[in-house]
N, C-alpha and C positions, 0 to 999 in steps of 0.2 A: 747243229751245223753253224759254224761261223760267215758271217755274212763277211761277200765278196769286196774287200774298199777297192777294187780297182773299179766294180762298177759303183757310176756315179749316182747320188741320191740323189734325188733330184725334188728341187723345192720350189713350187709353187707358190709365187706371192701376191694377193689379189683377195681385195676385199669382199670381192662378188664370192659370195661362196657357190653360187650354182655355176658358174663360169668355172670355179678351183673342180667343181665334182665334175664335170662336162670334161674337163681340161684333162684328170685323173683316168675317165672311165676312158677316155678314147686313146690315151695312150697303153693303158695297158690293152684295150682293143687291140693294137698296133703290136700285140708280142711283147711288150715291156714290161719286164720282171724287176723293173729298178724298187728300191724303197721309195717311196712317194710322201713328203711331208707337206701340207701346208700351212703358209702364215697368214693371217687376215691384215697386216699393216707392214707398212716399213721399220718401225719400229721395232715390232716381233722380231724379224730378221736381222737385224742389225743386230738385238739382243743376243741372239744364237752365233753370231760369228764374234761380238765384242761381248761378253758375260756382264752383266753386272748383279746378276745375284743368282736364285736358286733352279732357273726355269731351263729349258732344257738349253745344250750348247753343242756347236761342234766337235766333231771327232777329228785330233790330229792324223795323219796319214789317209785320212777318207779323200774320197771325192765326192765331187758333189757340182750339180748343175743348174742353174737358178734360173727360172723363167718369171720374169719380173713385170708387173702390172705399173705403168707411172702415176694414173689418178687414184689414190690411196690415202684414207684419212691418217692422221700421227706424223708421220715420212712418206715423200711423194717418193716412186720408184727412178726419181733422179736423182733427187739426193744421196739413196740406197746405193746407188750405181758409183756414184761420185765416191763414195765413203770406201766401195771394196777394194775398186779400182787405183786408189790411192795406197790403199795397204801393202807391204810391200810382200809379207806374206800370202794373201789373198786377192792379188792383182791378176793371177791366174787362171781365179776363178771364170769358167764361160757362161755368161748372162747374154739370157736373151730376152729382149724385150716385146712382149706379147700383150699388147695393149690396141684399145680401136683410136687411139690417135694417130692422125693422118699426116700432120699438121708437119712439114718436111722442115719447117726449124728445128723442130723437136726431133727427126732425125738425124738429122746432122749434130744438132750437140749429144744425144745418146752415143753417136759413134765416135766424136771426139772423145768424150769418155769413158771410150774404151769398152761398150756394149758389143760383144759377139756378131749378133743377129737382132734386128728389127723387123717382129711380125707384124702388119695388122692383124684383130680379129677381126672375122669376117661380122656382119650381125645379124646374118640368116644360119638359122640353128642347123639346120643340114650342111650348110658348107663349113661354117665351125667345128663341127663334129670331123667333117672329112680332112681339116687342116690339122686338127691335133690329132688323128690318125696317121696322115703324114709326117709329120712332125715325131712322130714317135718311132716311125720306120728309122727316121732320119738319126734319131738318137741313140738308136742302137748299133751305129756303125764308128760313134764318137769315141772317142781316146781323150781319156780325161785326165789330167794331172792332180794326185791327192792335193791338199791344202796342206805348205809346210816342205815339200818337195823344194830341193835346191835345182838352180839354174845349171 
């Protein structure tokens, strides 16, 4: 069976990896049958949307959803953000920023640049868990534009 591109994959970026497996299990908790990939840096992802050599890369016509961590060694998930958001193909992209910065500078330039959604995480493992359970109810109701879709 050929996988659906209208539903979006959704890429987890976030060095924590028990945070990416926490982040994963309770979404699909949530009913979420999406494909789930994730990246350990900025860098990795940036790779995957801009190629520069053999490692995996985007699917033209897919969709796809980014939930973006900002404190990340290589590329911080601002930069990441700045770089999508800029492209004129992949400015569509919806990034949501899912990080325990609080720090409302830092939201406000995420949303100038054009970041979706800014979550906190919570930092009690119960309410974490129940946020990306939420969070995953909530993304099953999204309407995602492939990457490469004309205006």
């Amino acid at each position: 069976m050929k996988p659906d591109k209208r539903a979006p994959v959704i890429l987890i970026v976030d060095d924590d990896e028990g945070h990416a497996v926490l982040v994963r299990d309770s979404l699909q908790e949530a009913g979420l049958s999406n494909r789930i990939e994730h990246f350990p840096d900025g860098q990795a992802v940036l790779d995957f949307f801009f190629p520069r050599g053999g490692g995996p890369a985007m699917e033209k016509e897919q969709a796809y959803l980014i939930l973006l961590d900002i404190r990340m060694p290589k590329v911080d998930g601002v930069e990441v953000l700045r770089r999508l958001k800029a492209d004129k193909d992949l400015r569509k992209l919806p990034i949501i920023m899912l990080t325990t910065t609080e720090d409302p500078r830092e939201v406000a330039r995420c949303h100038d640049l054009g970041c979706n959604i800014y979550l906190q995480k919570p930092i009690d493992y119960g309410k974490f868990a129940d946020a990306m359970r939420r969070l995953g109810m909530f993304i099953t109701l999204l309407l995602v534009p492939p990457v490469g879709e004309q205006s």
